[in-house]
C-alpha positions as CSV (number, residue, x, y, z in Angstrom):
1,X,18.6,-17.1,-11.5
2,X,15.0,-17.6,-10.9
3,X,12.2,-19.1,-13.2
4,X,8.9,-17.2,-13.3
5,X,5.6,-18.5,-14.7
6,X,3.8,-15.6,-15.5
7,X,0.0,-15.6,-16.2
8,X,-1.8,-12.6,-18.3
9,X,1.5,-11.2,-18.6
10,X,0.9,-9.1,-22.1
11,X,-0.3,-6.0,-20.1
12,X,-0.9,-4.2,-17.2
13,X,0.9,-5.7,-14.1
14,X,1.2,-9.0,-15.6
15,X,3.8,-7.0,-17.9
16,X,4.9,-5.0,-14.7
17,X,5.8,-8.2,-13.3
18,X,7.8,-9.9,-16.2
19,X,9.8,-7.0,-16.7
20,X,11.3,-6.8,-13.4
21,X,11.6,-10.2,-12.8
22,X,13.8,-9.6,-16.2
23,X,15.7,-6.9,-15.0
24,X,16.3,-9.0,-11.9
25,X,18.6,-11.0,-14.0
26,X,15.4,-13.7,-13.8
27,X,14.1,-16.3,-16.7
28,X,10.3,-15.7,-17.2
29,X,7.5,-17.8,-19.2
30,X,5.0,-15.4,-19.7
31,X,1.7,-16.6,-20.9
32,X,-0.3,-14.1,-23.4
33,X,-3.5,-14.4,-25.3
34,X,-2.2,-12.3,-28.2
35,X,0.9,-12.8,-30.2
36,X,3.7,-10.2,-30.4
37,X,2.6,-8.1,-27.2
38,X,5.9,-8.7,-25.5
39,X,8.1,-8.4,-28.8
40,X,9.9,-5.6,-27.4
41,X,11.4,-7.3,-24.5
42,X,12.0,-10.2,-26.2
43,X,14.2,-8.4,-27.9
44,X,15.6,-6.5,-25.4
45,X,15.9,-9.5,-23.2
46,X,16.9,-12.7,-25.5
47,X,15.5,-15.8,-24.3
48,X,15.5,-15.1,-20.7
49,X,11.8,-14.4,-21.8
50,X,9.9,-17.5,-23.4
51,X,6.4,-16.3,-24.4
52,X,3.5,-19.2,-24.2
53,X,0.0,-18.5,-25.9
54,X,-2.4,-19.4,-22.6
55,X,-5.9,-19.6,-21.9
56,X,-6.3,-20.0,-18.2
57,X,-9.8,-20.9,-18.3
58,X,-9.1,-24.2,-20.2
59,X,-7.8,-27.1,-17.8
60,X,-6.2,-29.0,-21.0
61,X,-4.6,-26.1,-22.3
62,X,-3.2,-25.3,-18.9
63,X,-1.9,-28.5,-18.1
64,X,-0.6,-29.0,-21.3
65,X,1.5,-25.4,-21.5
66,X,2.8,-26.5,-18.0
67,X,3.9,-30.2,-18.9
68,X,5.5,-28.6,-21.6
69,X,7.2,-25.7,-19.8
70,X,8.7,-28.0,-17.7
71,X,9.6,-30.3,-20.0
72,X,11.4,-28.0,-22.4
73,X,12.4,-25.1,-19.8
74,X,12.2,-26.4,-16.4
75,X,9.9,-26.1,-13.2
76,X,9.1,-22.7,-11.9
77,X,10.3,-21.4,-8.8
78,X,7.7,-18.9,-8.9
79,X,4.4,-18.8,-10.5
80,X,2.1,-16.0,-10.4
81,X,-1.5,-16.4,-11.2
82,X,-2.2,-12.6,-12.4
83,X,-4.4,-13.5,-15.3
84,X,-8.1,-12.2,-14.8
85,X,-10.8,-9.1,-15.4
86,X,-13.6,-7.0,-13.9
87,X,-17.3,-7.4,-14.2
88,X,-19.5,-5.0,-13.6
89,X,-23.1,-5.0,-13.2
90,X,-25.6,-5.6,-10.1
91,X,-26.0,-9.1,-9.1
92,X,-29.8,-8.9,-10.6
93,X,-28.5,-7.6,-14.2
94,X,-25.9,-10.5,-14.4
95,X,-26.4,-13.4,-17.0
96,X,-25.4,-16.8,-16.2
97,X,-22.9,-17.1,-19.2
98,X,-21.4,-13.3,-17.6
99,X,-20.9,-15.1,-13.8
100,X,-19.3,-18.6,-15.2
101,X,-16.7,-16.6,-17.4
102,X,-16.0,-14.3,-14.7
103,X,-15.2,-17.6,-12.5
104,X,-13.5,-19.2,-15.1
105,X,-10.7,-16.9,-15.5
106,X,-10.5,-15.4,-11.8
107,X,-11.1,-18.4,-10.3
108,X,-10.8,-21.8,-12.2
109,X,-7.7,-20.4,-14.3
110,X,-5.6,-20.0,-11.0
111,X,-6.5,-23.2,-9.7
112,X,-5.9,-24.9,-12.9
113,X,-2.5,-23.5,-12.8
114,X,-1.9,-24.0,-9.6
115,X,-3.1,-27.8,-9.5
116,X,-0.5,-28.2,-12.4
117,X,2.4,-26.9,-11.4
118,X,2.1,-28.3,-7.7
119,X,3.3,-32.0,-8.5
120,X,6.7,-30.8,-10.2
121,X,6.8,-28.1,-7.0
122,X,6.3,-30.6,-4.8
123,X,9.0,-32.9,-6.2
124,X,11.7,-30.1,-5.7
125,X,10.5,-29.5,-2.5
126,X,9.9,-25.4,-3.2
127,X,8.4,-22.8,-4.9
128,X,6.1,-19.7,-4.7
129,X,2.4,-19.1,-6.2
130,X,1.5,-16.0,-6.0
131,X,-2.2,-15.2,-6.3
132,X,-2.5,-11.9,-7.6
133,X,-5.8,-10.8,-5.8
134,X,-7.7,-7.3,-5.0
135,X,-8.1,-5.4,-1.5
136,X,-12.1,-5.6,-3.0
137,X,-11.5,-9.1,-1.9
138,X,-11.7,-8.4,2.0
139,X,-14.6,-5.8,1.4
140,X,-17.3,-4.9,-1.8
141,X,-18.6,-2.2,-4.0
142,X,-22.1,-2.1,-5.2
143,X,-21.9,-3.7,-9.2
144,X,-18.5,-5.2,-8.5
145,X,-20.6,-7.9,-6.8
146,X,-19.0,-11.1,-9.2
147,X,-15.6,-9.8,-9.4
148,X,-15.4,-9.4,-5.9
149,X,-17.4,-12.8,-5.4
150,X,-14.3,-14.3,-7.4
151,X,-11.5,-13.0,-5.7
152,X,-13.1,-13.4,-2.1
153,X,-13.3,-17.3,-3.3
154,X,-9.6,-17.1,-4.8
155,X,-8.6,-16.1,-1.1
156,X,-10.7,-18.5,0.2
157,X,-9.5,-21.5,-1.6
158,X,-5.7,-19.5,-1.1
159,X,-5.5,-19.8,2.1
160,X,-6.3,-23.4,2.4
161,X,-4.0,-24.3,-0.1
162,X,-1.0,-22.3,1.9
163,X,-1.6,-24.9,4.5
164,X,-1.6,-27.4,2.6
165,X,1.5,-27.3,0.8
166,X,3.5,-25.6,3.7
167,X,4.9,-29.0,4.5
168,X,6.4,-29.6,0.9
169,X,8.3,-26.0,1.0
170,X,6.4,-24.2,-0.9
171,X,5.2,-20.7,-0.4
172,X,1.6,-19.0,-1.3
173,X,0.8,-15.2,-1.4
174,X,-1.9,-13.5,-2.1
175,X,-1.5,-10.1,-3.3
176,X,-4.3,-7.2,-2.2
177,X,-3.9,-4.7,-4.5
178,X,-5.2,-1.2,-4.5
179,X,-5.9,1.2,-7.6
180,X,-3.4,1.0,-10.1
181,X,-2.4,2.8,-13.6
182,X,-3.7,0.3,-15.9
183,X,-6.8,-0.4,-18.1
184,X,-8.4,-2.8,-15.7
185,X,-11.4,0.3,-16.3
186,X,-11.1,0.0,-20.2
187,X,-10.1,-3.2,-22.4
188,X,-9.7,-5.2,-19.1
189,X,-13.4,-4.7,-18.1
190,X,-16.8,-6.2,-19.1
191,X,-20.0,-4.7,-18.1
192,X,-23.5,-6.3,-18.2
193,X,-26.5,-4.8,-19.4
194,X,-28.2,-2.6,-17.7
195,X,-31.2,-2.6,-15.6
196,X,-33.1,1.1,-15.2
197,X,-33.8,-0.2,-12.0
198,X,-30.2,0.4,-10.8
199,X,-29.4,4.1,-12.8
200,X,-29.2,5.6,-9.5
201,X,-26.7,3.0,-7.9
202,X,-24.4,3.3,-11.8
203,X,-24.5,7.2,-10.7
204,X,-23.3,6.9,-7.2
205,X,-20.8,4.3,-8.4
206,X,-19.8,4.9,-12.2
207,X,-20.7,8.7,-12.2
208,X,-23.0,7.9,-15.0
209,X,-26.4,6.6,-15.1
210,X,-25.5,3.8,-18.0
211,X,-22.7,1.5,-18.3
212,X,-20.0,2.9,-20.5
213,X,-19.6,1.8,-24.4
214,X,-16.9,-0.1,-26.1
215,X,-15.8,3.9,-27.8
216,X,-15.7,5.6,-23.8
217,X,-13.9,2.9,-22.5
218,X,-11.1,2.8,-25.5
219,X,-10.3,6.6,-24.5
220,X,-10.7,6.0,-21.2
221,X,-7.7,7.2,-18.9
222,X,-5.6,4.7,-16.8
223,X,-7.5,3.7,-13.5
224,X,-5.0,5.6,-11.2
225,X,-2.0,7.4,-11.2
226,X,0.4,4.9,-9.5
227,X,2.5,2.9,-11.3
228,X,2.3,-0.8,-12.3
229,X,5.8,-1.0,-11.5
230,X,5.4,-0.2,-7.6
231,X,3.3,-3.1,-7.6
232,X,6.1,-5.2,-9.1
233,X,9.2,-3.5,-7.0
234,X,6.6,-5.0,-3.8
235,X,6.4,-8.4,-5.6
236,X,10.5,-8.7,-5.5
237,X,10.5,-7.4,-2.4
238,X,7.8,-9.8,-0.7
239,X,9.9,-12.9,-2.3
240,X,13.4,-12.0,-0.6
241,X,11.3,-11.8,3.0
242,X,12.9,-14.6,4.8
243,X,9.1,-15.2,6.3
244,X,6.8,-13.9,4.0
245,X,3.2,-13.3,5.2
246,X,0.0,-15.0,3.1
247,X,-1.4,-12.2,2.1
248,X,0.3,-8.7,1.4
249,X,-1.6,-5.4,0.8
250,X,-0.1,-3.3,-2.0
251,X,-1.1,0.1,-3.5
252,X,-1.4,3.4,-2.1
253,X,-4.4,3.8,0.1
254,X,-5.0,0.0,0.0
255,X,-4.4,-0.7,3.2
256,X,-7.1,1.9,4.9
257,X,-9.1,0.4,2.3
258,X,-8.6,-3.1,4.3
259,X,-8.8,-1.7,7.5
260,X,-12.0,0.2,6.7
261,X,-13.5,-3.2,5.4
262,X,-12.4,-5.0,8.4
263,X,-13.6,-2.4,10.7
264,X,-17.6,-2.7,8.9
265,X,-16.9,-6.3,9.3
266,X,-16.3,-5.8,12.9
267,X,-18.9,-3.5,13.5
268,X,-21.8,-5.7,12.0
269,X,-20.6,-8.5,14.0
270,X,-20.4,-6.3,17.3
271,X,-24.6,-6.0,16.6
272,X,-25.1,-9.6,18.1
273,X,-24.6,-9.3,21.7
274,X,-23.1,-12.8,21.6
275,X,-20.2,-11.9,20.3
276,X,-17.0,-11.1,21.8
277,X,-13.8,-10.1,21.4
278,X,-10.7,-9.0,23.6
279,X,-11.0,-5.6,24.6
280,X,-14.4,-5.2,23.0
281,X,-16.4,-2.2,24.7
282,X,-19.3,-2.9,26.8
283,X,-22.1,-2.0,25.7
């Protein structure tokens, strides 16, 4: 039986996660910002589900929830930093206050989490972190400019830390998700305001030449039709891998989306003549 640390795990795939570590047979501390979201499966699942009130953008907090969990529970085998939101808004429309929240939780709160569990990690010898990031993290929209900014630095910081700790036995992962049904596009999103300057860019983008109010995005459908739970099912699947790769593209979709990206990438390098690859066309 495992022990999962869990962040944002009140909804969404944070939620998709807990559950199946649960009905894995699994122990999971999931962290929540709002009391009584998981209720249900505490009660359907005893205390093999310990729910923490977290705020992953404060370092004392953090460390203090995980000294704590330890303490009183034990050191997590697997810790999955899944807490975070979108921002949306051009990179000219974006307030200083908007950028260093968006970092705070995207960023900051996984390496917060990270940094604390990684002594008592260490000390075992094992462990996974999971860093629950975005196939926008390998290319960009136009508006998604910050959120993207955040997770391209979360898989920048990601991948340095899998080297790092490779010698102690533990494992990271990053997961590149795709489009699923949740309401990243409703209560999970935060939108700037808006510049007339960019109406035409919100209408190629958002289909609509404002950004959506607090009222649209309450009815607003889930984000796709595929379910959290695929993503989760992938998660438990990635784990039992006997050589499990850093980074792990998830959704349907998502991985032309990463191939497309990485194929722009290519091709705006291949405009300095300089540059060369294997089997690169002359030109």
């Amino acid at each position: 039986m495992r022990l999962w640390m869990i962040t944002g795990a009140g909804r969404g795939l944070g939620r998709a996660f807990t559950q199946a570590a649960l009905e894995h047979g699994d122990r999971v501390v999931a962290t929540i910002r709002q009391d009584g979201v998981l209720d249900d499966l505490v009660k359907q699942y005893g205390d093999r589900l310990i729910p923490r009130r977290l705020d992953v953008s404060s370092h004392a907090q953090v460390h203090r929830v995980v000294a704590d969990v330890v303490a009183t529970t034990g050191t997590p085998d697997v810790v999955v930093n899944n807490a975070g939101y979108g921002l949306v808004g051009a990179v000219e429309e974006l307030t200083e206050d908007e950028l260093r929240a968006q970092f705070d939780v995207n960023l900051y709160g996984a390496v917060w989490v990270t940094q604390a569990v990684l002594p008592h990690l260490r000390a075992r010898g094992s462990g996974r972190i999971v860093q629950v990031s975005t196939v926008g993290a390998v290319g960009h929209l136009p508006l998604f400019g910050a959120y993207n900014a955040s997770k391209w630095a979360l898989e920048g910081l990601s991948s340095a830390l899998a080297a790092e700790v490779a010698p102690f036995g533990i494992g990271v992962h990053l997961l590149q998700l795709g489009g699923f049904a949740t309401d990243w596009f409703g209560s999970s999103m935060s939108f700037t305001s808006a510049n007339p300057a960019y109406d035409g860019t919100r209408e190629g983008i958002l289909g609509m030449p404002d950004y959506p109010t607090a009222a649209i995005l309450s009815e607003a459908e889930p984000s796709a039709e595929e379910s959290p739970a695929v993503a989760a099912q992938a998660l438990l699947e990635l784990l039992n891998e006997p050589e499990p790769p850093l980074r792990k593209i998830i959704g349907t979709g998502a991985h032309d989306m990463v191939k497309t990206a990485l194929e722009w990438r290519r091709d705006d390098y291949a405009r300095d003549p300089a540059f060369t690859w294997p089997g690169r066309p002359s030109i």
